[in-house]
C-alpha positions as CSV (number, residue, x, y, z in Angstrom):
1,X,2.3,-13.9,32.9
2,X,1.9,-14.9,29.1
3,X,5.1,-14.0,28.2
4,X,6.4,-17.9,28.2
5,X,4.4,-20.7,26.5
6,X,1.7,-22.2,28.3
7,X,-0.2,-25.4,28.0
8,X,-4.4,-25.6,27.1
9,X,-6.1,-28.5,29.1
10,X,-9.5,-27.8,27.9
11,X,-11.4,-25.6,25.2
12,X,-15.4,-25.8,25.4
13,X,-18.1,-24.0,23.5
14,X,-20.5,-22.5,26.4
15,X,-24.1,-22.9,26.1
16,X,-26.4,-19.7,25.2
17,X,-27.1,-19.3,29.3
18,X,-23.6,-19.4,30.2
19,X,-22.9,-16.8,27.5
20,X,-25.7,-14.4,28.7
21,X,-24.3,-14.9,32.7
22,X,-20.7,-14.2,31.7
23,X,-21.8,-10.7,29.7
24,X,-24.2,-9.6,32.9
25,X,-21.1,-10.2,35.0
26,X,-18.6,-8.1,32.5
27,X,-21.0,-5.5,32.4
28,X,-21.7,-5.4,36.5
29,X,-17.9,-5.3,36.8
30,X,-17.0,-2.8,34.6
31,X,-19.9,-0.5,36.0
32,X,-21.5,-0.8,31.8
33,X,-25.4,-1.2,31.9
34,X,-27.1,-3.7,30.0
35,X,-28.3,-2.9,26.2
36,X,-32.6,-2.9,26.6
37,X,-34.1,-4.5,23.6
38,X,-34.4,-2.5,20.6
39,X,-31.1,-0.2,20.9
40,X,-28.0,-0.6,19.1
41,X,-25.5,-3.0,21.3
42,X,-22.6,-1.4,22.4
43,X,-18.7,-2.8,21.1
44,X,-18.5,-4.9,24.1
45,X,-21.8,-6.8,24.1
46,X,-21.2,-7.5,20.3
47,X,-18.6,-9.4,21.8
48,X,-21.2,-11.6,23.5
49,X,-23.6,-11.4,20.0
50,X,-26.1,-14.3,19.2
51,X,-23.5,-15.4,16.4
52,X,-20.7,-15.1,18.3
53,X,-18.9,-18.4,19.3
54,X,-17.1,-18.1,22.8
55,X,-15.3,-20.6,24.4
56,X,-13.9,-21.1,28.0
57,X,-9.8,-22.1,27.6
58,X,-8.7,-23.7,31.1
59,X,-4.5,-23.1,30.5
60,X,-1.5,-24.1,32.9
61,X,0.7,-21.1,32.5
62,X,4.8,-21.4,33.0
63,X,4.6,-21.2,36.4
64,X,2.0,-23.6,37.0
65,X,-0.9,-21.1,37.3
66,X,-4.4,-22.2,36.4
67,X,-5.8,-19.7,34.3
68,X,-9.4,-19.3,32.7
69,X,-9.2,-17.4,29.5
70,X,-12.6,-16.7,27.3
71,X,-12.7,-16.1,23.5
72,X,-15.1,-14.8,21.1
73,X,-15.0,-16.3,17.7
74,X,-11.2,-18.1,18.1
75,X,-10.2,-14.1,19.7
76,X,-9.3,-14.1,23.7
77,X,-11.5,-11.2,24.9
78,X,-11.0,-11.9,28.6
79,X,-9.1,-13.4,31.3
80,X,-9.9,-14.4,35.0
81,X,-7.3,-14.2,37.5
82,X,-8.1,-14.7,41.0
83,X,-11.5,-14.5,40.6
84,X,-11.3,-11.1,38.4
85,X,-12.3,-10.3,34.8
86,X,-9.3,-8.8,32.9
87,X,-9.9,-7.6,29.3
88,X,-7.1,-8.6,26.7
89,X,-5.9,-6.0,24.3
90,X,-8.2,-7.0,21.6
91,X,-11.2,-5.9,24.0
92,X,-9.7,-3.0,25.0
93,X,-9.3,-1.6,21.0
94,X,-13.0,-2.1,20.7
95,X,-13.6,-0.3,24.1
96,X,-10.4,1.7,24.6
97,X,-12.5,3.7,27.7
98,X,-13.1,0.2,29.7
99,X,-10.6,0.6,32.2
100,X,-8.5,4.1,33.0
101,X,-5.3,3.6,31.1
102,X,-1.3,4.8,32.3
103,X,0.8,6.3,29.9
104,X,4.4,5.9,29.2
105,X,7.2,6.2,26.7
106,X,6.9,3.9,23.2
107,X,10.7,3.0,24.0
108,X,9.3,1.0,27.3
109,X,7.1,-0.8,25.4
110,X,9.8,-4.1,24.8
111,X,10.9,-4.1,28.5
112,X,7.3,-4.6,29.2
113,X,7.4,-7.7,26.3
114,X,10.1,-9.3,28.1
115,X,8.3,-9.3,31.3
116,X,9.2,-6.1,33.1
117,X,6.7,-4.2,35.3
118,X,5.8,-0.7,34.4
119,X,7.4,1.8,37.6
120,X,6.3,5.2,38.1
121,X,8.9,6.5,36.4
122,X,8.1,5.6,33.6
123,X,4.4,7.0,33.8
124,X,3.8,10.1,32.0
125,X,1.1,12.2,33.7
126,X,-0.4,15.7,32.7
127,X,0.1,17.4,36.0
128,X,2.4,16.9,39.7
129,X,-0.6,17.2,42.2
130,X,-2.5,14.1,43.8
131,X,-5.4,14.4,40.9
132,X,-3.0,13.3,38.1
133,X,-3.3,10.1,39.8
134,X,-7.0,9.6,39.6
135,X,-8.7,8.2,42.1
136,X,-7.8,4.7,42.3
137,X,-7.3,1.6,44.2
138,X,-4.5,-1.2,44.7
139,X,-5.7,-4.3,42.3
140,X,-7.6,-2.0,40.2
141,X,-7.6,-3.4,36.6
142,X,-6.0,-0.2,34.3
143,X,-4.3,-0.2,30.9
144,X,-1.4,1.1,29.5
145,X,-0.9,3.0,26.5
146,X,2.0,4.7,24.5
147,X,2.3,8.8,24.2
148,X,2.1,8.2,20.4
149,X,-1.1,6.2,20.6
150,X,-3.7,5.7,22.7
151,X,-4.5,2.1,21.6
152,X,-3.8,0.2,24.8
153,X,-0.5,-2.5,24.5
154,X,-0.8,-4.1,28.0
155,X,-3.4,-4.9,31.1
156,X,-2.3,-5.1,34.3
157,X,-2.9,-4.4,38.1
158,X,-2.1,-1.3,39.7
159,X,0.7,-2.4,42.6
160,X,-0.5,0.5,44.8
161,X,-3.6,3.0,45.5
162,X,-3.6,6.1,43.5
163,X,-2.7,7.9,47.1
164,X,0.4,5.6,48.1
165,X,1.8,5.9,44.4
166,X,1.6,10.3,44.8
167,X,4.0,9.4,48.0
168,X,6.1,7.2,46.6
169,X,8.2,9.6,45.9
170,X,8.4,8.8,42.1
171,X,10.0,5.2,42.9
172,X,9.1,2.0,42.5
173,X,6.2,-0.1,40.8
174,X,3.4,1.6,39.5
175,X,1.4,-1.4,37.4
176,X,2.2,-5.2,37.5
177,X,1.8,-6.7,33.9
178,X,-0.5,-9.4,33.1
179,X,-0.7,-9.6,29.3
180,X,1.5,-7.8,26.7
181,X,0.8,-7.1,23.3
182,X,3.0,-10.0,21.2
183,X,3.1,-12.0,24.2
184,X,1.6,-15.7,23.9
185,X,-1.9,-14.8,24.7
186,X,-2.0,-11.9,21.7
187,X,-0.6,-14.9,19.9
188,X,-2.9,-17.8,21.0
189,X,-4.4,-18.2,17.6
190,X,-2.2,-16.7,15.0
191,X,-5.2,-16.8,12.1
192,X,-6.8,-14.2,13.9
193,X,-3.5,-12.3,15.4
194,X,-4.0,-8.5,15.1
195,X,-1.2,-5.8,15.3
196,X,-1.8,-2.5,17.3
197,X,-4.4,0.1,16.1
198,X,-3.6,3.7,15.4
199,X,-6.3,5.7,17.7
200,X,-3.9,9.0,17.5
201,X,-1.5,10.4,20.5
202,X,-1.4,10.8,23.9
203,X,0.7,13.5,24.8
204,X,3.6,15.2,22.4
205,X,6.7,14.5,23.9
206,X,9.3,17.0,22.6
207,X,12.9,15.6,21.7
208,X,16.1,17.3,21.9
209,X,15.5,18.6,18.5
210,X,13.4,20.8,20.1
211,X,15.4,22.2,22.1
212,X,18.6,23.3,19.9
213,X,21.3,25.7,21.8
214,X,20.6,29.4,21.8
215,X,22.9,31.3,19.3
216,X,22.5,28.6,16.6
217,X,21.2,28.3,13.0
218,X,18.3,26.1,14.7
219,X,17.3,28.6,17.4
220,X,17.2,31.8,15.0
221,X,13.8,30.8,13.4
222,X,12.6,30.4,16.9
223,X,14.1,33.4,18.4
224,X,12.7,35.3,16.0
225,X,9.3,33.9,16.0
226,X,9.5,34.7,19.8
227,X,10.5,38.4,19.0
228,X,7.3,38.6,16.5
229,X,4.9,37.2,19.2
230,X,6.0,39.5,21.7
231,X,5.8,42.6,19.3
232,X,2.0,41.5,18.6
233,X,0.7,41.3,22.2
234,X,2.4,44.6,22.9
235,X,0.6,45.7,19.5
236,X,-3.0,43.9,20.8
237,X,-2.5,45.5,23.9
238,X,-2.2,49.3,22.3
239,X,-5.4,48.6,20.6
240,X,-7.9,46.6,22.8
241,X,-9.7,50.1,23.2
242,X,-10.2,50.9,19.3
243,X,-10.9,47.5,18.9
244,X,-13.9,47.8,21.5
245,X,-15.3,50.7,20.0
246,X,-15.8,49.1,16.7
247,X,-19.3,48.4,15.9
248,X,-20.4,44.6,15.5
249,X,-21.8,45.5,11.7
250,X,-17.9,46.1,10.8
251,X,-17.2,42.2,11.2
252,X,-19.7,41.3,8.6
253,X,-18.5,43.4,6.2
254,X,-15.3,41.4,6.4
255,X,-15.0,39.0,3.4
256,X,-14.2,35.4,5.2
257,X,-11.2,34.0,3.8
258,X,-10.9,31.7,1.1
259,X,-9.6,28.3,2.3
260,X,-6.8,26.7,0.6
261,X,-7.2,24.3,-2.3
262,X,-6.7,20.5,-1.2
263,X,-3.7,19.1,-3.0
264,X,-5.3,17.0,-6.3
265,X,-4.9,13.0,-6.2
266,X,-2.4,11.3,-8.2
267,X,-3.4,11.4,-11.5
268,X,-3.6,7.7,-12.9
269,X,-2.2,8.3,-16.1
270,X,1.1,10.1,-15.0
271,X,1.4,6.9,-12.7
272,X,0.6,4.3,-15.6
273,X,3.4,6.4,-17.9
274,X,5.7,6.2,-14.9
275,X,5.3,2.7,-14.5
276,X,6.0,2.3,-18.1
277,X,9.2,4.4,-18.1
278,X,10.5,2.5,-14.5
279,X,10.4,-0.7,-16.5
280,X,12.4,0.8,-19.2
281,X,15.0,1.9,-17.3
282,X,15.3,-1.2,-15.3
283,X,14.7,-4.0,-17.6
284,X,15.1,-2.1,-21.5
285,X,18.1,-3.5,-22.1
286,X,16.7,-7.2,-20.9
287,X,13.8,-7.5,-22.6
288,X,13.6,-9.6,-25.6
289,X,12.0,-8.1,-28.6
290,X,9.3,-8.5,-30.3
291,X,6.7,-9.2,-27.8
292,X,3.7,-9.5,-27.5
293,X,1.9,-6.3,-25.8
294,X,-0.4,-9.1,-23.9
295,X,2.3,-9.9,-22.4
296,X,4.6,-6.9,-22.3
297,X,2.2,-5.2,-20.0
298,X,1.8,-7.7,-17.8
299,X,5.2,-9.4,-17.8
300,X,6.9,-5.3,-17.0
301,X,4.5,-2.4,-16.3
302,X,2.1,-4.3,-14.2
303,X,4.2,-4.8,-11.7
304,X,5.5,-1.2,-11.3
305,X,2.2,0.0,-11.0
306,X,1.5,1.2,-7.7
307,X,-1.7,-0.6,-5.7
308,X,-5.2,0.8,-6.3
309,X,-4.2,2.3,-9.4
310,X,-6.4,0.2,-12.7
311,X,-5.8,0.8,-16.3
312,X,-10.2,1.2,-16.4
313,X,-9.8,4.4,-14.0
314,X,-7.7,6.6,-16.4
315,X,-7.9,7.9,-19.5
316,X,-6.4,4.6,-21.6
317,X,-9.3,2.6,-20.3
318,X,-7.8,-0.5,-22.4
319,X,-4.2,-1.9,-22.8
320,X,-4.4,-1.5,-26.2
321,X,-4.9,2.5,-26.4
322,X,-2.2,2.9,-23.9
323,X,0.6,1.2,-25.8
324,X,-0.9,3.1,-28.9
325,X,-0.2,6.4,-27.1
326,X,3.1,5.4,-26.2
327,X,4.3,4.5,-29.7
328,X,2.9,8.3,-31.3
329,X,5.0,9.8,-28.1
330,X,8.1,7.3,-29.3
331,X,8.6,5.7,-26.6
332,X,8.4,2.3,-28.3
333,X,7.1,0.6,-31.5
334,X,4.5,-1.7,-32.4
335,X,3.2,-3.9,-35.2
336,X,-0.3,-5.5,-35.9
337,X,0.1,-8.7,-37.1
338,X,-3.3,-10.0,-37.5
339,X,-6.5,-8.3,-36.3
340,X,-6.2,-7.2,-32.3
341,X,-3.2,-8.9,-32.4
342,X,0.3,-6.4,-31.9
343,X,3.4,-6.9,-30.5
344,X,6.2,-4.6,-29.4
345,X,8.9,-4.8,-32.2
346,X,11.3,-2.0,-30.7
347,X,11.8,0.4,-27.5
348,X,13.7,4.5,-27.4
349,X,15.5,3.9,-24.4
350,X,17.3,7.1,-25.4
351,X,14.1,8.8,-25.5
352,X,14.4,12.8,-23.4
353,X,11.8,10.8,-21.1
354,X,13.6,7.6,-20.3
355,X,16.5,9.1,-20.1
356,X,15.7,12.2,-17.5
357,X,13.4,9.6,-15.6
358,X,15.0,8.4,-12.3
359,X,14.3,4.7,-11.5
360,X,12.5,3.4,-8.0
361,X,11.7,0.1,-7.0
362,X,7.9,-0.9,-6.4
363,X,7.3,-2.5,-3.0
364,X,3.7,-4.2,-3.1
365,X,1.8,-4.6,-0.2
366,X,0.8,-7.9,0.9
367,X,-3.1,-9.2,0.0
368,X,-4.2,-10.5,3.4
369,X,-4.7,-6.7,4.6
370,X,-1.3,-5.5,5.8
371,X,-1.8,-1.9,4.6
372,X,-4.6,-1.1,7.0
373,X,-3.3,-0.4,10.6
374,X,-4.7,-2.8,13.0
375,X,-5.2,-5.3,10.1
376,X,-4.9,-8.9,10.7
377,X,-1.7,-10.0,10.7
378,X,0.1,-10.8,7.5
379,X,1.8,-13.9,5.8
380,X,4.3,-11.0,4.9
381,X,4.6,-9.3,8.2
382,X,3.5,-12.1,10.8
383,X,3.4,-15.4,9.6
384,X,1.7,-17.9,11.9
385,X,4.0,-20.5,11.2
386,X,7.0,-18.7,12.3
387,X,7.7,-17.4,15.8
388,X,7.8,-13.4,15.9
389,X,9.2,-10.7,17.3
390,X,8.6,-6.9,18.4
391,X,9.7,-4.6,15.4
392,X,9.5,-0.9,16.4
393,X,7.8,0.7,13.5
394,X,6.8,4.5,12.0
395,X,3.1,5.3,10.9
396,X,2.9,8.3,8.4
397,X,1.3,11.4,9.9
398,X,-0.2,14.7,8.8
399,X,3.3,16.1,8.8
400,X,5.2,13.8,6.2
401,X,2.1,12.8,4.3
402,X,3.3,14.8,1.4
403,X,6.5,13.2,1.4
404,X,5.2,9.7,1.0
405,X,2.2,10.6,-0.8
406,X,5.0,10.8,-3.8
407,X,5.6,6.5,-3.0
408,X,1.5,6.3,-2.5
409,X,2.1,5.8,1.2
410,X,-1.5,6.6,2.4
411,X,-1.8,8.9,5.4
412,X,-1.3,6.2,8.7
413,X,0.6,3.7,6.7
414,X,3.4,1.9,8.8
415,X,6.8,1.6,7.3
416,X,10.1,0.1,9.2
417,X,13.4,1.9,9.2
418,X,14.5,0.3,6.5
419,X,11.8,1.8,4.2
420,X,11.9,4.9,5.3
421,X,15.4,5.2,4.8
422,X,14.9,3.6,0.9
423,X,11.8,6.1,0.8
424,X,14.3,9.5,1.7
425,X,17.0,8.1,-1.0
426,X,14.8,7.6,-3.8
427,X,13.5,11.0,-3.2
428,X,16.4,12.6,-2.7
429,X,17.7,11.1,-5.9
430,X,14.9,11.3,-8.1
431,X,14.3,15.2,-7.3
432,X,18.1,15.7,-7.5
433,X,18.6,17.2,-4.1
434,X,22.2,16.2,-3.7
435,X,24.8,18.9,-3.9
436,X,27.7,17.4,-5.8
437,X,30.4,19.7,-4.2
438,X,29.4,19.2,-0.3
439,X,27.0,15.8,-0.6
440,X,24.4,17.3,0.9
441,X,20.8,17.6,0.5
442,X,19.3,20.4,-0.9
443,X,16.1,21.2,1.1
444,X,12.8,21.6,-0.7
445,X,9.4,23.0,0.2
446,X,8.4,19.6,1.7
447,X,11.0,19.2,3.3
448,X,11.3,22.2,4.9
449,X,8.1,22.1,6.3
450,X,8.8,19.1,7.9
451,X,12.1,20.4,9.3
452,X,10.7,23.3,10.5
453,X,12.7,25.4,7.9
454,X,11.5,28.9,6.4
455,X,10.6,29.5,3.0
456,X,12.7,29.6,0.5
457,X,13.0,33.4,-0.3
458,X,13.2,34.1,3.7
459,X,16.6,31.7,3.2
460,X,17.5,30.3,0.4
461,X,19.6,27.5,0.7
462,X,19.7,24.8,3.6
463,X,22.0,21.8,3.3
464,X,21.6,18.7,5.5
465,X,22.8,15.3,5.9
466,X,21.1,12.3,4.4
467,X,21.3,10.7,7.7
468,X,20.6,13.8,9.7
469,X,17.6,14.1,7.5
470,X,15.9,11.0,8.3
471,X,16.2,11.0,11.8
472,X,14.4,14.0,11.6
473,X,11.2,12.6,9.3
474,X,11.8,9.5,11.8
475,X,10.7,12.0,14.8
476,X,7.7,13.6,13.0
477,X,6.5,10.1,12.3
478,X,4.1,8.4,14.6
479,X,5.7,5.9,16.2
480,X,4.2,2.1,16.8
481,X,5.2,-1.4,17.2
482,X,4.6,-4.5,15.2
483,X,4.9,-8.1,15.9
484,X,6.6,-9.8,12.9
485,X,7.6,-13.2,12.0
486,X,11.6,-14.0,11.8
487,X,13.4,-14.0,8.4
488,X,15.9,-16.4,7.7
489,X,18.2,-18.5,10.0
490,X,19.9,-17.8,13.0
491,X,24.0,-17.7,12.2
492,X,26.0,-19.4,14.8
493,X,30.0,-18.0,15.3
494,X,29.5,-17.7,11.1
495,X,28.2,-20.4,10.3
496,X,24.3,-21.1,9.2
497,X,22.3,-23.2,11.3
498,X,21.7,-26.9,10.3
499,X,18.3,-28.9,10.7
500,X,19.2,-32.4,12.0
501,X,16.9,-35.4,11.3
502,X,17.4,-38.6,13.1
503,X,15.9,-41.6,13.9
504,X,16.2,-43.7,16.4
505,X,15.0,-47.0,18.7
506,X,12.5,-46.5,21.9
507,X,11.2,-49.6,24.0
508,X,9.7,-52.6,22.3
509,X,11.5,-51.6,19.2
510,X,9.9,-48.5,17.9
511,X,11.4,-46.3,15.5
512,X,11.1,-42.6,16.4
513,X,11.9,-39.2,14.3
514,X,14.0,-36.8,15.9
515,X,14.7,-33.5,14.6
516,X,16.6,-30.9,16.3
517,X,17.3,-27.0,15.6
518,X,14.1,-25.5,14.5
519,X,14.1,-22.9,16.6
520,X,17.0,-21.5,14.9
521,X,14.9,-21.4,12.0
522,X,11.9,-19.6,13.6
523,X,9.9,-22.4,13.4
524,X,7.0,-22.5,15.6
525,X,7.6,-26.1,17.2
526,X,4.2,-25.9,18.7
527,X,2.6,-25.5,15.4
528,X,4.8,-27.3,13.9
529,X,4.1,-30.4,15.9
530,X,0.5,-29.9,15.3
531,X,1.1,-30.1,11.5
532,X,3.2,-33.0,11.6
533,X,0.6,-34.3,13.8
534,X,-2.2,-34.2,11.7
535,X,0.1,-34.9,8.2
536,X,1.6,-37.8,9.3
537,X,-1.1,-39.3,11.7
538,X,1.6,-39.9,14.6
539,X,2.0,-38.3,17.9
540,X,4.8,-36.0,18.6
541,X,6.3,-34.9,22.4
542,X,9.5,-32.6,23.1
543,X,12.3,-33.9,24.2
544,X,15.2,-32.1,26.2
545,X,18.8,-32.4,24.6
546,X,21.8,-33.3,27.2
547,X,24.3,-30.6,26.7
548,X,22.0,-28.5,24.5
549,X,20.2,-26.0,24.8
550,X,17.4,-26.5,22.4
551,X,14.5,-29.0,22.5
552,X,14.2,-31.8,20.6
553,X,11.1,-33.2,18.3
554,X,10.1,-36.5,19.0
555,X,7.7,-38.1,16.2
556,X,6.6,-41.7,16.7
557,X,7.6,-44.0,13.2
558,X,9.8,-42.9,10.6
559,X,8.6,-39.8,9.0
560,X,12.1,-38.8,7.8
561,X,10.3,-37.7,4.3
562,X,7.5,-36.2,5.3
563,X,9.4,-34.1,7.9
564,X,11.6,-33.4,5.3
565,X,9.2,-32.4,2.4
566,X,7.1,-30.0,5.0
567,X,10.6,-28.2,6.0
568,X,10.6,-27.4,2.5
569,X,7.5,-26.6,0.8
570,X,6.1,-24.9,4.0
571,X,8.5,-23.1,5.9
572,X,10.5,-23.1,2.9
573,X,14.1,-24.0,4.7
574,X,17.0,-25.1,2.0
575,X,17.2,-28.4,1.2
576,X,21.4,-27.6,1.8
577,X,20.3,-26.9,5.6
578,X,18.8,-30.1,6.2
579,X,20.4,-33.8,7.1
580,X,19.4,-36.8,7.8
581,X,17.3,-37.6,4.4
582,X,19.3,-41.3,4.3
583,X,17.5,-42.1,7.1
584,X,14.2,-42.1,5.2
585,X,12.1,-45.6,5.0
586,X,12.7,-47.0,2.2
587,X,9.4,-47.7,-0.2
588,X,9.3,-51.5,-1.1
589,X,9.4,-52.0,-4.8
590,X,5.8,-53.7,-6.4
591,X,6.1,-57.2,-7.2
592,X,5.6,-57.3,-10.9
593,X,1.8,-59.8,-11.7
């Protein structure tokens, strides 16, 4: 339904009456009794709170449907369709148990974004019988969730009752879609755009990994763990009787057993030191000496320090101490000029250190909250300026966390492809794993436990491919999606896409501003008209190309400049892949007193 753009015809603030009406008839449909005074409101009726500002959007969809969509603090919470309340997916990952919820596969999740319905098979149920249905009826209002995470990523109707879709046979629609995560109503105000929770998974859904052919390497560990479970029923079952005639005083003799030590935190110095000999084995041979350690440290370790780590936390405490430790290690050398004043005079870049340390590249997070899951949206990973688009990506679990804890990954950070395959070469390179005679990797502890390998004495060497390898860490990773803006423009047969300003002559001899093509930029035209609207004090209306396919910007008066300076500074477009700047108005000179 909100897949396409739609059009707002009216947004009003609604009075404190109209507020209280509209949460009594949320809470009488969704069967949710009303807070008395005094107790601690509930997620959903904070979304009604005293200092809460909701607004009721009247919106023309694509189709020409009147919609009614209400928002709490700029946030769409609901939407009423035919006279029914339907929670948006912001609601529902502040009340994920609002409405029952149908799970399916994370690789349906973009044919629902393009508009697709979800069909039953695509459900994944726990059971066959007519109770893994529930007990539902056509119309109902459900959700739908992923098996690797329960946080809900669409709303919709159910297209049958929970007894027609049992004898269905397992064929046709199960849920008709009405709102999709990264569809224009998640987007509707991009300042408060959030991406998809982690609330942990479904269902595990095994892979054909799992399931390797009998008789191969892969299967031995499990044949033989098969073997080993069998042997210790058998053995259980030989001694239920002795075990029954033991007295309960035995059992508290037992010593319990210790649990295992927790794995110690980074410790900030070795990351400080490491940071140190990173920028030495990047930039040593760049850096011009002497220099000023005020601005050594900032100018190259700094930046190779990983987030969260300070110089105050470890042991240094001061700039000034570390670089002194450094020098009496011989690492580098440095001279006091004058009183608290020293500069690095020379660097041992063929210190043992440097020389044994293998170099990584430091990839910062962004600062408007992108490392928390569910944050709001980034300028780095959705930029409201720019259109965006589904990007399937992998949240750290349990199982690698000790893999990327070596990067500083936290435990639920979500990384693309790309970055997990940079992760598995820089550890793969900087412990050495590569066998120079086959090009393999060498599997360590971590990596055999997330492989599913024995120990090392049990077998003592496994080789695996690079690639083979991270397809592997890939499928112990949770799985998620994220909506993010689009990078760079869109080549046509080879060539780069061109932004083409214009002007021209409408009735009664007005001068208009055309420009053309910024969709291929990723431009948000919408938003983009807005800005121009409000920079340039003229009004703006697309315009349909004859024998294009785009749309065309229409601005009222010659803002060639303006247009041109925005493109630039803002959405930061090449001046190369712009024309039209002659057409600017000329400035008239000042006449001289």
């Amino acid at each position: 339904m909100f897949i396409k753009p739609f059009k707002i015809k009216s947004n009003i603030l609604v009075t404190g009456s109209e507020k209280k009406r509209l949460r009594q008839r949320v809470m009488a449909q969704f069967n949710r009794p009303d807070e008395e005074t005094g107790t601690a409101p509930s997620p959903l009726a904070e979304l009604f709170g005293n200092r809460a500002k909701v607004c009721t959007v009247k919106l023309i969809t694509y189709h020409e449907e009147p919609v009614t969509v209400y928002t709490s603090d700029k946030r769409p919470i609901f939407f009423e369709l035919n006279g029914k309340l339907l929670p948006t997916v912001y609601t529902l990952w502040s009340c994920p148990d609002l409405v029952p919820a149908f799970t399916t596969h994370a690789t349906v999740l973009p044919k629902l974004a393009n508009g697709a319905d979800l069909m039953i098979p695509g459900v994944v149920k726990k059971g066959t019988n007519l109770a893994s249905w529930g007990r539902h009826q056509k119309d109902d209002v459900v959700a739908v969730n992923l098996t690797s995470n329960r946080a809900a990523v669409g709303v919709g109707l159910l297209a049958h009752s929970s007894s027609d879709l049992y004898m269905c046979g397992g064929h046709g629609v199960c849920v008709r879609m009405m709102h999709v995560f990264g569809d224009k109503l998640w987007g509707m105000e991009p300042s408060v755009c959030q991406q998809v929770p982690l609330h942990g998974s479904v269902v595990s859904v095994p892979t054909e990994s799992d399931f390797p052919p009998l008789g191969s390497e892969k299967s031995k560990p499990v044949e033989e763990a098969v073997k080993q479970v069998t042997k210790s029923l058998e053995n259980a079952a030989l001694t239920a009787q002795e075990e029954e005639s033991t007295s309960d005083g035995d059992a508290s003799d037992e010593e319990p057993q210790e649990p295992e030590e927790a794995e110690k935190p980074p410790n900030p110095d070795d990351l400080i030191k490491g940071a140190l000999l990173n920028a030495l084995k990047l930039h040593g041979k760049k850096i011009a000496l002497p220099l000023l350690t005020s601005t050594f440290y900032p100018q190259y370790v700094q930046p190779e320090i990983p987030d969260g780590i300070e110089m105050k936390k470890s042991s240094y405490k001061k700039v000034g101490t570390f670089f002194k430790r450094m020098a009496e290690e011989g690492l580098l050398e440095i001279k006091e000029e004058k009183k608290g004043i020293e500069k690095v005079t020379a660097l041992n870049l063929e210190h043992p250190a440097v020389l044994s340390f293998y170099p990584y590249k430091a990839q910062k997070a962004s600062a408007d909250g992108q490392d928390a899951p569910g944050g709001p949206a980034s300028s780095g990973a959705s930029n409201p300026l720019l259109l965006t688009q589904m990007t399937a990506m992998y949240a750290v679990s349990e199982r690698t966390a000790k893999l990327f804890g070596c990067f500083n990954v936290a435990l639920g950070k979500t990384l693309d492809q790309t970055q997990v395959r940079n992760y598995m070469r820089d550890y793969v390179g900087r412990n050495k794993l590569i066998n120079p005679s086959t090009k393999l990797v060498t599997l360590d502890d971590t990596l055999r436990d997330i492989c599913g390998c024995p120990p090392a004495p049990e077998e003592p060497e496994v080789l695996v491919g690079l690639a083979d390898l991270t397809e592997t860490v890939l499928n112990c990773m949770t799985s998620t999606f994220e909506m993010r803006s689009q990078k760079g423009a869109v080549t046509k047969g080879g060539k780069r896409a061109i932004i083409h300003l214009t002007t021209a002559t409408r009735s009664g001899n007005k001068k208009v501003t055309l420009i053309s093509n910024l969709a291929d930029y990723g431009i948000n035209v919408n938003d983009f008209a807005k800005a121009v609207k409000l920079g340039a004090a003229a009004s703006t209306t697309m315009t349909e190309v004859p024998g294009s396919k785009g749309e065309q910007l229409m601005v009222q008066g010659n803002h060639i400049k303006f247009v041109f300076e925005l493109l630039t500074t803002t959405y930061q477009v090449p001046k190369a892949c712009i024309t039209g700047l002659e057409f600017a108005k000329e400035q008239k000179k000042k006449k001289k007193k």
